[in-house]
N, C-alpha and C positions, 0 to 999 in steps of 0.2 A: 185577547179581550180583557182578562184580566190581569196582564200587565199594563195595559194602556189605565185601565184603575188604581193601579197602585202608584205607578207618576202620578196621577191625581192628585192622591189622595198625601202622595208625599209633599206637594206644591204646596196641597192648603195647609198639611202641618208648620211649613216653613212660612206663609203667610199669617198662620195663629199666633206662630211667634213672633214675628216682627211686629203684629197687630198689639198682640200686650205686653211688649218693650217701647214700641212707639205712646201706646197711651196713658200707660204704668209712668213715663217720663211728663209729659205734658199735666197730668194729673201732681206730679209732681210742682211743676213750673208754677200751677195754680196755689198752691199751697203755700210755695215759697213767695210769693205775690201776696197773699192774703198776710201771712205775716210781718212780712216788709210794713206792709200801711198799720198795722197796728205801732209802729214807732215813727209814722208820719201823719198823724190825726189830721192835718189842714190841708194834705192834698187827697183827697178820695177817690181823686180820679185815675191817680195811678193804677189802682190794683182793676179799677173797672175797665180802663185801655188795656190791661194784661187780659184780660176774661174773653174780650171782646175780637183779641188778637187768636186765642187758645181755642175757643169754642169750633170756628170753621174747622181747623185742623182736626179736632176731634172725630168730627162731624165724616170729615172725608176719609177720613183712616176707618173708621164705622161702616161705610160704603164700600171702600176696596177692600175688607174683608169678606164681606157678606155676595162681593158680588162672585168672589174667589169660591166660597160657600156655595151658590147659587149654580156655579158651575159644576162643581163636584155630584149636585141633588140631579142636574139633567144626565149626568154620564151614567150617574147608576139607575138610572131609568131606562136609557136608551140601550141598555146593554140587559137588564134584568124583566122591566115589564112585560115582555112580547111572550118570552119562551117560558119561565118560571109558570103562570097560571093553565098552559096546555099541557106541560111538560108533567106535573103533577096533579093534575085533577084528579078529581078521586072517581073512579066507577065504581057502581052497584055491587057492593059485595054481596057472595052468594050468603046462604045461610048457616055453610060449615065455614065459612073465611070469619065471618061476626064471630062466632063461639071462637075460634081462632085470637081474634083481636081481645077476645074479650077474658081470655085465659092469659095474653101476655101482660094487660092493664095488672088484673088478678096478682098475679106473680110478682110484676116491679112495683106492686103498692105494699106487698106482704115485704118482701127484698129493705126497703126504704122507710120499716116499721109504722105504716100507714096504715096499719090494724082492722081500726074501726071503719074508712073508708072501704078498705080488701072485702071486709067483713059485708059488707050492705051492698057491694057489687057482687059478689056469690051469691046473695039471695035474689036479688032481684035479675040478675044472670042465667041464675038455673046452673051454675056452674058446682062440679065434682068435687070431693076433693080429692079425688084421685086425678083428675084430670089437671088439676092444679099442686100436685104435687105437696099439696097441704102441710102434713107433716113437718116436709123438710124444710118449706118456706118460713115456718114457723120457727122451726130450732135458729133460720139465720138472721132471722130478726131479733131474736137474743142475740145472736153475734152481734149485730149493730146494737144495739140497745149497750152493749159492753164497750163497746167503741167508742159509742156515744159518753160514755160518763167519765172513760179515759181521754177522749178530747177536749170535753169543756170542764171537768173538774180534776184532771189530772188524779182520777182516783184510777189506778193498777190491779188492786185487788179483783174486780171481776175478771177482767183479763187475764191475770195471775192463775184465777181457779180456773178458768174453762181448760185456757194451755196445760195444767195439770192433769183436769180432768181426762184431755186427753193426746196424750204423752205418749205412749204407745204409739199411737198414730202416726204422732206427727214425725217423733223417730224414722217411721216407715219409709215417709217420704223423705227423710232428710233436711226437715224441717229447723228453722233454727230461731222459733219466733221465740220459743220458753228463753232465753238466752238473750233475746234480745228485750225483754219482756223486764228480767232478772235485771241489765243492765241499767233499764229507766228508774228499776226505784230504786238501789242504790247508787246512782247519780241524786236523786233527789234528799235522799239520807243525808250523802256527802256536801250537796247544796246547802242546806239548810231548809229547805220547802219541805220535810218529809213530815211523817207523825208527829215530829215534835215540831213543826211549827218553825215558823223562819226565825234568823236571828232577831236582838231588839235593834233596833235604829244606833245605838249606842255600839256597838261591836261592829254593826256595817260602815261606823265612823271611825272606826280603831285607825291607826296608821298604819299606811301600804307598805311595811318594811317585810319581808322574811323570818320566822321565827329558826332560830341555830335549830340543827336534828338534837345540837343536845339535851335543849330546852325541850323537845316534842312534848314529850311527858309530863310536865306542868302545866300546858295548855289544851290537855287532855280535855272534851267535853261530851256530858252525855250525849250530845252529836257523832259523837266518833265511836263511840261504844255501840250505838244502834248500828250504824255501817258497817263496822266490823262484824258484828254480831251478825248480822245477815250476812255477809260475803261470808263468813264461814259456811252458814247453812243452805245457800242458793247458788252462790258464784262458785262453790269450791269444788261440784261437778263438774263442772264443765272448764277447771282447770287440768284437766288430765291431757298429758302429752299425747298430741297425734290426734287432738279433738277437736281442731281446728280453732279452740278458743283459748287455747293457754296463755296466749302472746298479750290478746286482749285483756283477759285478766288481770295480768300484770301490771299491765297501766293503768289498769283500774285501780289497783291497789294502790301506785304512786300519788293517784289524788288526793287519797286520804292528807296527804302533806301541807293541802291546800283546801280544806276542812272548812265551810263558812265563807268562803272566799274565792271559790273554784270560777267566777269570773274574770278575775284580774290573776291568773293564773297559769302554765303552759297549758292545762287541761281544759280550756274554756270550750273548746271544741265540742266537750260532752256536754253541753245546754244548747248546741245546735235545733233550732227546732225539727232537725232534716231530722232527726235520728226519731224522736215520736210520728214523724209522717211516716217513716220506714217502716214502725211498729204497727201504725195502725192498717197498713197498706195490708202489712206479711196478716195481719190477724185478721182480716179480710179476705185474702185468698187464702189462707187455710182454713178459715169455717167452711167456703163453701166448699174447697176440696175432701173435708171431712164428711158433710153432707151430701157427697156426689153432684153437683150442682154447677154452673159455668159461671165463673168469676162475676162478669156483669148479665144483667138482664136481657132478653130476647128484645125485650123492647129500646131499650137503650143502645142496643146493638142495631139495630131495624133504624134508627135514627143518626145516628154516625152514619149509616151506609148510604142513606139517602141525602146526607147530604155532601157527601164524597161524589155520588154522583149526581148531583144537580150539572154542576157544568157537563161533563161527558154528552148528557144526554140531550140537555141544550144544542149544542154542536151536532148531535145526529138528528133530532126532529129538525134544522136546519137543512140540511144535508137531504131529507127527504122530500122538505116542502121544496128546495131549491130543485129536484127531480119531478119534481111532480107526483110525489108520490102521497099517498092518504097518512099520517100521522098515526092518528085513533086506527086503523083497520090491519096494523101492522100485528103478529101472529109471537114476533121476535125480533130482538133487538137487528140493527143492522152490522151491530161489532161488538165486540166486545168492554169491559170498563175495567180498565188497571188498576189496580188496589196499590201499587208504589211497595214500599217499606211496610206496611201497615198491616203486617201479620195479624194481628186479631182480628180481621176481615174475612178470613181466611181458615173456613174451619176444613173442607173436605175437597180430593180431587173435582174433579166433572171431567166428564167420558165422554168423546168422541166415538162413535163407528166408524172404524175407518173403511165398509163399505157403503153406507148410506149417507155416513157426515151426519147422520141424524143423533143428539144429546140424548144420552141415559137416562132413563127413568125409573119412577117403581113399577112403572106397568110395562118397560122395556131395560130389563136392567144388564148391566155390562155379565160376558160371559167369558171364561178362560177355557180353553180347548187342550185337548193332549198336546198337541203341540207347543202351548204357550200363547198362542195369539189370542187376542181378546177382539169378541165380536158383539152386539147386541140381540136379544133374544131375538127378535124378529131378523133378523138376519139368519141366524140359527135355522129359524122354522121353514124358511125359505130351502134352506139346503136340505129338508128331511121331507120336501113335497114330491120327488119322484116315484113312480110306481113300479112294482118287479112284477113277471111273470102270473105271478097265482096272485094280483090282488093288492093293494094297497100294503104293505109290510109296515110292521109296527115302529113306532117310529124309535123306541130304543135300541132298536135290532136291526135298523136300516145304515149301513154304513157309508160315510160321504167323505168328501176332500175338502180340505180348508178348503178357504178362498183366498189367502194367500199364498200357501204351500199346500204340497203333494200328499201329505198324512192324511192319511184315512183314521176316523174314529166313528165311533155311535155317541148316540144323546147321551149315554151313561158318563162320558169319559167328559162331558163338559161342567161344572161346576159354577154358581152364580158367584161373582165380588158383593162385599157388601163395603161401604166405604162406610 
């Protein structure tokens, strides 16, 4: 189904193109025509027979794209409008799933420093802040809010102190944002962009020659002195052998050589902008790691996944109206949906019984036995309904056999998983 849309859709890209090289030319042709007769004043008819000749063509080239167009709008109709509005409809949430919805809105609007919105759906919510996790929402929206003024103003310094702040931490996990943190600004020292401001115009026009090492030193500038002056006191930590950043350093140092000019330099590599998206990434997943918190939003997560399965389930409410069978009155799915590569999908087991096939729950949750086997509590309860002699026997003191193997145990000897 959605291959046969991607031919589509590749067809019309190849017709877009032919569409605005064919008329990108002809629009040409006109110009070169109108020109022409400005150095023929006494015949005017020329450039009016060119117009007259260019127009139709236009005309038809305008139509074979659009109709090329027009095909592409029916495929994705006839492949999406049927299944997509049954497939998703929304039923009547209960009145714990609302407070549910209404706690992850909560959360991804505090997450995305939407404060004052966060703030007026709490009240008017009825929402905790315990329930919402207040507190910590709060500290990671300073995370962002630090992110935010290292992306659009290239200012380090808030970034610089929270990573200080907290160091300890990030240690813990083997974190290595402070280091990469350290590296941006002085790269930007070294640039030119830093505290003191970029070069003048006049220096960015110097000649592209090489300064001799012996020279270095006369062309010494208080640009080089700030940089240096910081890698002593930031970089020279994390010079230590066996720190996994000594190597780096190193080459760090070497830029100094190319001082003002680190673009047209072998070191150009460190104005990548990958290396600030890296920064801002790690200092995003270490806030909320700091915070206890899941990298992205419940809610942002809830939309990835839905629509990873829209097609899937496309295909199965097919599959059941193709059986006859009722869509809406369905209890559970008819199969399951493959998540591929896409581990962050992916947060916990799910448990099978392997006597009933019936899925774990909290109100039936997986059980490990002396033995090892794992069975679901109601299966469990099942094995501890026999009666002895005098009377119903307690059910921790009643001793039974798997259901796979011979082992006898009592209820004591089974213990719940928690995933």
């Amino acid at each position: 189904m959605c291959d046969s849309l991607l031919t589509d859709l590749t067809r019309l890209r190849e017709k877009q193109r032919q569409n605005t090289e064919i008329t990108l030319r002809l629009v040409d042709s006109v110009g070169a025509a109108l020109e022409g007769s400005l150095g023929e004043p006494t015949t005017p008819q020329v450039p009016h027979n060119s117009l007259e000749d260019i127009m139709p063509r236009l005309v038809q080239q305008h139509k074979t794209y659009h109709a090329a167009l027009s095909k592409m709008t029916k495929s994705v109709d006839r492949i999406f409008q049927d299944a997509t509005p049954s497939v998703f409809m929304c039923r009547p949430l209960r009145k714990e799933d609302l407070g549910l919805v209404d706690q992850m809105v909560g959360q991804h609007l505090y997450r995305r420093g939407r404060t004052r919105t966060a703030v007026k759906l709490v009240e008017e919510a009825g929402l905790s802040s315990s329930a919402l996790n207040l507190q910590a929402h709060e500290a990671l929206a300073r995370v962002h809010e630090v992110i935010a003024a290292a992306s659009r103003k290239r200012d380090l310094g808030p970034a610089r102190a929270w990573a200080a702040e907290h160091r300890e931490g990030l240690k813990h996990v083997g974190s290595n944002l402070e280091f990469k943190l350290a590296r941006l600004q002085f790269i930007k020292l070294v640039a030119g962009d830093g505290s003191q401001g970029k070069r003048a115009e006049e220096d960015a026009k110097e000649e592209e020659e090489e300064t001799p090492l012996g020279c270095e030193g006369e062309a010494s500038t208080h640009q080089d002195d700030l940089a240096i002056s910081f890698a002593r006191e930031h970089l020279a930590p994390f010079a230590v052998e066996g720190g996994g950043n000594a190597e780096e350093v190193r080459k760090l140092m070497g830029s100094l050589l190319y001082a003002g000019r680190l673009d047209r330099s072998p070191y150009k590599r460190y104005l990548a902008p990958r290396l600030w998206a890296e920064a801002m990434e790690a200092l995003h997943t270490e806030g909320c790691r700091m915070l206890g918190l899941p990298v992205e939003s419940s809610l942002s997560v809830c939309y990835r996944a839905s629509l990873h399965a829209m097609g899937p389930l496309a295909k199965m409410r097919q599959v059941v109206l193709n059986s006859k069978g009722d869509w809406e009155a369905l209890e559970e799915l008819p199969g399951g949906i493959e998540w591929g590569r896409d581990s962050s999908l992916r947060f916990h087991s799910v448990f099978s019984c392997p006597v009933t096939r019936e899925q774990a729950s909290r109100a039936n949750p997986p059980m490990v036995l002396k033995c090892g086997h794992v069975i679901c509590r109601n299966s469990l309860n099942r094995l501890l309904k026999p009666q002895t002699a005098g009377g119903r026997a307690s059910q921790g003191q009643h001793r039974f056999k798997c259901f796979i193997c011979p082992v006898e145990q009592t209820l004591h000897d089974a213990q719940q998983i928690y995933f």
